[in-house]
Structure formats: structure tokens, C-alpha cells
N, C-alpha and C positions, 0 to 999 in steps of 0.2 A: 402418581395415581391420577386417573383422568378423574373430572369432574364430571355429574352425571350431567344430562341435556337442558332437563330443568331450571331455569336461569340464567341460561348461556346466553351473552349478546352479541350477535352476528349479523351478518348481512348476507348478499345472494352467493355471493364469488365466489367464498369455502362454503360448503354444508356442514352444520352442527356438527352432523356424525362423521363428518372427517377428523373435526378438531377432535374427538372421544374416541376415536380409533385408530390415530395413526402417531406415532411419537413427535412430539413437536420440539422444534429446535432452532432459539433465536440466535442468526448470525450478527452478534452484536458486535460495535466498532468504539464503544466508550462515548459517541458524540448523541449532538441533539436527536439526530431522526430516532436511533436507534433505543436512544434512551425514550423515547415518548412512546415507543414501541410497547416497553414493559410496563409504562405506565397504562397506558391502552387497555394492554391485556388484562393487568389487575382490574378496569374497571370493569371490565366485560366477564370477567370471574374466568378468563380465558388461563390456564396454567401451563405454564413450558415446561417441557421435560429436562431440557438443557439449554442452557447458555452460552455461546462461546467468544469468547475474544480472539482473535489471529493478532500475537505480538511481533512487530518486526523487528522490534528491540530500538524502533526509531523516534517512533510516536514523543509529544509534549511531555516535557515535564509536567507539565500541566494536569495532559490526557491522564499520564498514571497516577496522578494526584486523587483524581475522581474516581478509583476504583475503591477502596475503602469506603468510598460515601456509598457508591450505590449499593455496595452488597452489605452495607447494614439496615438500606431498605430494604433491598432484596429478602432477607433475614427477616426483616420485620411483617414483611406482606404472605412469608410463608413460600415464595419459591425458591429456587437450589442458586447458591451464589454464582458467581460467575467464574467457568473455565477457561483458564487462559490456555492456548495452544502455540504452538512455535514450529516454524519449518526449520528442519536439525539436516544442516549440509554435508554432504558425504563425498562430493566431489569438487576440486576446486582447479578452475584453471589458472590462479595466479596463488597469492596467498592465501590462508584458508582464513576463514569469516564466521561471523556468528548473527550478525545480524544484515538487513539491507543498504544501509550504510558503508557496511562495511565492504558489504558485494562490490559495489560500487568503484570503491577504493582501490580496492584489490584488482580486479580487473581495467581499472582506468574508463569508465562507463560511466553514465546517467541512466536513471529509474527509465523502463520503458516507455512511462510515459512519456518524457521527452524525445520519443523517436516516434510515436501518433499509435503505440501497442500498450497493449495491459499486463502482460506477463508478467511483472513483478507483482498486481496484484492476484493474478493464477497463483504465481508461487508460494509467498510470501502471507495469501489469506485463502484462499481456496483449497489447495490442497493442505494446506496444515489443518484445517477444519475436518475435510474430510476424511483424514487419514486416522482423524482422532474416532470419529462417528463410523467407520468401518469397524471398530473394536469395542465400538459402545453394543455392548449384551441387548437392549433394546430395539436398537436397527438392525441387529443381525438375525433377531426372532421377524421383524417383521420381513423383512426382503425375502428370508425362506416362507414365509405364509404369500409369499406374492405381493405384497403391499409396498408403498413408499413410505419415504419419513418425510414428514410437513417440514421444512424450511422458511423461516421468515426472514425477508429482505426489507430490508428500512428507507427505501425509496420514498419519498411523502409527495404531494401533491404538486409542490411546483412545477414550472415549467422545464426546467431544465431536468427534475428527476424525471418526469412525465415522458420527456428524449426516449428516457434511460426504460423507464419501464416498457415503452412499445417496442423497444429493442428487444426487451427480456422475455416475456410475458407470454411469446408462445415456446419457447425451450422446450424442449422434450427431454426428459433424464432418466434413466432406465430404474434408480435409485432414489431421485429424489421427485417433490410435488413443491414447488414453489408458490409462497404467498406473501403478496405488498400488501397489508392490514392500511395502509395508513394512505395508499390509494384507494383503495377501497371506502374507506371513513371520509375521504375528499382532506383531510389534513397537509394543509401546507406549513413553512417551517414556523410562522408565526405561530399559527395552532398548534405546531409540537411544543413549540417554548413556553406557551400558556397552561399548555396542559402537565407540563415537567416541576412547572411553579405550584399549580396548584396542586399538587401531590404532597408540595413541603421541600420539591428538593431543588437544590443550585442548577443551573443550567448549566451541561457541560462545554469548555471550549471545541472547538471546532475541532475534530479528530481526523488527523496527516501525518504524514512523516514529517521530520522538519525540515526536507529538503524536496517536499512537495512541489513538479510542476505544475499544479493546478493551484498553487501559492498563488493569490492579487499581490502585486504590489505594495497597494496601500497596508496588505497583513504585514509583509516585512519590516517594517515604522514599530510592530508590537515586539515581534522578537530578540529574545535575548542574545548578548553576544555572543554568543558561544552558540547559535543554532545560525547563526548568519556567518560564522570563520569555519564551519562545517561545507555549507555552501560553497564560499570561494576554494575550499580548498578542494573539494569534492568536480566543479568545475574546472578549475588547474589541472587536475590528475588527469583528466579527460579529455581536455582542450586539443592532444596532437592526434585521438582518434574519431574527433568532430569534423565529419565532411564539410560542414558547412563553414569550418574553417581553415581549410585546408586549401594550398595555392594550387595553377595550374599540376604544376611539378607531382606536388603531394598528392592530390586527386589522379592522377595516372598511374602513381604506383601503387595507390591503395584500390583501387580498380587492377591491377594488373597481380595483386597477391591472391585479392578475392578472387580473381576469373580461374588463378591456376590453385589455388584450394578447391573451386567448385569442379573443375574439370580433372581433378585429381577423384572425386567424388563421384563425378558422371562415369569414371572408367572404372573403376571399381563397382560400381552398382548395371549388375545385367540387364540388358535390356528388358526382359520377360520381369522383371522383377517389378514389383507392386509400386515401389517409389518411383521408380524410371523415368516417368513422364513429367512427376510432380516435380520431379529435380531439373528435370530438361527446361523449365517454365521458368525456373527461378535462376536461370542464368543473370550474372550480374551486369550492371550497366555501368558504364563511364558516365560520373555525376560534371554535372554543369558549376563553376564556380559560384558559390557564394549560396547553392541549393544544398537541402540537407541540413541535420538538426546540428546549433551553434552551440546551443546552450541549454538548461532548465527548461529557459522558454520556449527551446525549440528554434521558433523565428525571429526576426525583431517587428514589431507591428508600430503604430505610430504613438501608441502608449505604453509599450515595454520595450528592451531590447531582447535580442535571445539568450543574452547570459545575466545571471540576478546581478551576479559580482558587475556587472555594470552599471545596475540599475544602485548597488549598495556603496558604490563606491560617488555614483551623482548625486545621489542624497546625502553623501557623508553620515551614511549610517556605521561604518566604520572609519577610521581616518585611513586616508590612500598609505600612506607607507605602510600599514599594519597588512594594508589589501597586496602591495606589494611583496613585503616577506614575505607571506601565509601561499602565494603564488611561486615565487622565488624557490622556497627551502620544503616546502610540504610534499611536492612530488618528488624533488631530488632525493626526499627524505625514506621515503616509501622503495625508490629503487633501490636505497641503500638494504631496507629491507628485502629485498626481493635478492639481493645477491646472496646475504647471510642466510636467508630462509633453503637456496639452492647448495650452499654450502655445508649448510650446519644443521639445518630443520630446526632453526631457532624460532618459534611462534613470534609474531605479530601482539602486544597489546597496546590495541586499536585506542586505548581510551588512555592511558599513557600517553600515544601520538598525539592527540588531541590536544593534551593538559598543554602538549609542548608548547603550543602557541596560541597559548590562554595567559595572558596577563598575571599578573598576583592577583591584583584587587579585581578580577574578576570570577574568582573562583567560586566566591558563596554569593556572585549572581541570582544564577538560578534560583537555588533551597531557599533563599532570603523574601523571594515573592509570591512562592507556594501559600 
């Protein structure tokens, strides 16, 4: 139920009678911005209709440690707890998966980010969101009255979200009306985490997958084992379909499979036809040695390299032989699955594979520092 206008605190961006008119709906991620978000709201006696979390099944221990805390605020301030959603895969081109992770694996790939794209956050949080809010009863009343559904994005005032929001900010959506509260407010993250404390509540960790390329470095030092043997093994899998490390040789055949997949694609697709042009454009190039994503990181710059497993292995954040076998036996391990899956349709448990090259005495790691 909307609250009436009478003591609403707002500013110029949204009008009162948007926020009482239209169903409101925080794209929540577990971490600081998002959280000060709802703390925001509460002070401004602002109420969401919904709340959503997009889980990739990747996120921190940590992260899902903190959802019990906030949705007993949540509960205690009087708005609706938080909905977890999930993107539920139905077509798989290698082995099937349940989470991002796992995509990954399965496919012998790194997160889009490590290729300079967002698509795994399109899939993985955007459309699980939306697919959820197309069957919510309340957006379906308004979209037939003509209206949008108010969307709030946790963008805050730094610089770097500041990029993010002039990018965003004029989007046109036939469905939705997007609002950064907390640009609006001028809150940078320091002002999120003052205002998340003075609420009463813990400040959350920093919410990622744990195979995040937009990882610092210096964050990997905090990670537990078992999210950094994720990593190298997640880059091993990957490592013979990385341009950027691939030799003359390997770069002409991987160009020359591309060229005749796409020209398998050009003959097939008529020319009068609506993609035609858009395909003819995306003909592939023959990459130059040592260009192209290597790794997590992508590149190597003069403070990282392009794969972590490099950067994890110079720190002796794990010891090199461990980096060794997890390299070694992880992808051999995986193909082995891939035969028996062709053979058998024997599923994949992914987290089984894991255990396999986890230590004994690292198992109640993790639960141990919750």
C-alpha cells in the first residue's frame, strides 16, 4: 500500500506522485550501495513494493550470510522481505549448470566481463528480475493502465558510479522508469556506510561473484581458499579458448573455425532478411598475438597480470604445487565429464568437483568465519 504524500521526503528527480502511483521496486545486490538504499527509503517514509535479489548461486559466503540480518530489519521497519530470483537455464551448450560458475566451467569461458561485455550481468540479474516482475499482479495492472514500474538502481555518488549513472540515466524502457535515489541525495559510499550504521545494522561485504573481474587484487589477500581454487581452476578450463593466449598457429585456426561458422551463418541468412547487414559487419578478424582477453584480468597492466592464477600464485596465496594440480587435473577432470555426460546423461555435481580439490582441513574454512 502506497503511502499518502503527506510526509514524503523527496527531492526534484522523482515527483511525490510518481513514488504513490507507480509500483516501486528495489533492484537489490546484498551489498553497501543497495543496502543504504533501503535504509534511505525508510527514512524518507519512502515504501517499496518489492525487493529483489538476482542470485547467481556465486556470490560470498559472506554476501548470503547477510540476508537474514537485513530481512529482520526489513521485518522490523514494516517492508516486504527480500525476493530472491534466479535465472533457471534450459539450454546448454556443454554441460548443464545451475549457476554462473558453473556456466563457465561448463562451457570452458570467463564471466563476460573479462571480454570488455556485461551479458552475464543481463543474464544472470536482469532478466531473472524481470521475468520475475512480468508475473508480478501489480506490474501487470499498471503496464495495461499505460504506466511504468519505478525501478531503483544503487548507483551512489562516486565517481566511478557517477561513469555508470551518465551512461544509464537517459535509457528509454517501454516498461520500466528508472531511479538512482542515492544520486539524487549526492551519497557517496562513505555516506552509504554511515548511514547503514546508523540504522543499527553491520555493513555488508562488498557484493561479487567470487570469481569477479572487477576483483582488486589487494581483495584476493581476503579470500578464502576455496574462492581463489575456484578461480584457477575456472581459468585452466578456459585458458585454450583465450585469444590472448593462444600462439601464431592457434590464433589462425581459431580465426579460421570462426570465419567458417559465420559464413555458414551469412549463407543461410537471406539477404532481404532484417539481420543480413548486421551479420555481414560482424565478420571475424584474424587476432594479432598476445591481443585478446588472457585472463580474469583480461590484460596484464603494470599492477596486475591478466590471469589472478598468476597474480595468486606470486603472492603464494596458494602454494604453487596446489596451483599446479588444480591446473593439471581440474579441466582433464571436466572432459572426463563431458564424455560420460555424451554417453550416459550422467549430470555434473559441480560442487562435489570442487570438494575434489579442497584439502581436508579446509573444508569448515569458510562456515568457521561466518
Amino acid at each position: 500500500m502506497k503511502l499518502p504524500l503527506k510526509g514524503l521526503q523527496t527531492n526534484l528527480f522523482i515527483a511525490p506522485e510518481i513514488l504513490t502511483s507507480q509500483p516501486l521496486i528495489v533492484a537489490y545486490g546484498l551489498g553497501v550501495d543497495s543496502t543504504a538504499v533501503l535504509v534511505e527509503l525508510h527514512k524518507r517514509n519512502i515504501r517499496p513494493d518489492a525487493i529483489l535479489f538476482a542470485d547467481t548461486g556465486d556470490e560470498k559466503e559472506e554476501t548470503y550470510a547477510y540476508l537474514p540480518i537485513i530481512n529482520a530489519w526489513l521485518k522490523a521497519v514494516g517492508f516486504p522481505e527480500v525476493t530472491i530470483v534466479r535465472y533457471i537455464p534450459k539450454h546448454f551448450e556443454g554441460l548443464p549448470y545451475q549457476t554462473l560458475g558453473q556456466n563457465c566451467l561448463s562451457n570452458g569461458t570467463l564471466p563476460s566481463l573479462a571480454f570488455g561485455f556485461k551479458s552475464c550481468s543481463l543474464k544472470w540479474k536482469v532478466t531473472p528480475q524481470n521475468q520475475w516482475t512480468d508475473r508480478w499482479l501489480p506490474a501487470v495492472d499498471c503496464w495495461r493502465s499505460g504506466g511504468k514500474v519505478l525501478k531503483v538502481i544503487g548507483y551512489d555518488a562516486s565517481p566511478k558510479d557517477l561513469k555508470r549513472y551518465a551512461h544509464a540515466k537517459d535509457v528509454e524502457d517501454p516498461k520500466y522508469q528508472y531511479w538512482y535515489p542515492l544520486v539524487e541525495w549526492n551519497m557517496d559510499r562513505d555516506a552509504c556506510k554511515a548511514s547503514i550504521i546508523a540504522a543499527g545494522l553491520p555493513v555488508p561485504p562488498k557484493s561479487a561473484c567470487t570469481f569477479c573481474p572487477a576483483t582488486q587484487p589487494q581483495e584476493l589477500h581476503e579470500f578464502h581458499k576455496a574462492y581463489l581454487r575456484l578461480i584457477v581452476v575456472m581459468e585452466a578450463r578456459a585458458k585454450p579458448r583465450l585469444q590472448g593466449c593462444m600462439t601464431p598457429t592457434e590464433l589462425m585456426k581459431d580465426f579460421q573455425n570462426r570465419h567458417s561458422s559465420w559464413k555458414q551463418k551469412l549463407d543461410i541468412c537471406s539477404c532481404n532478411c532484417a539481420d543480413f547487414h548486421k551479420l555481414k559487419r560482424q565478420e571475424p578478424r584474424l587476432k594479432l598475438p598476445g591481443t585478446g582477453c588472457a585472463g580474469l584480468w583480461r590484460n596484464a597492466t603494470s599492477v596486475k597480470p591478466a590471469m589472478m592464477t598468476d597474480y595468486i600464485r606470486k603472492q603464494k596465496l596458494l602454494p604453487a604445487q596446489e596451483i599446479d594440480a588444480l591446473q593439471q587435473q581440474a579441466p582433464a577432470q571436466i572432459k572426463v565429464y563431458e564424455t560420460s555426460f555424451a554417453d550416459t546423461k550422467d549430470l555434473v555435481n559441480w560442487h562435489d568437483f570442487l570438494e575434489m580439490f579442497s584439502p581436508e582441513d579446509a573444508v569448515d574454512e569458510i562456515s568457521s568465519t561466518i
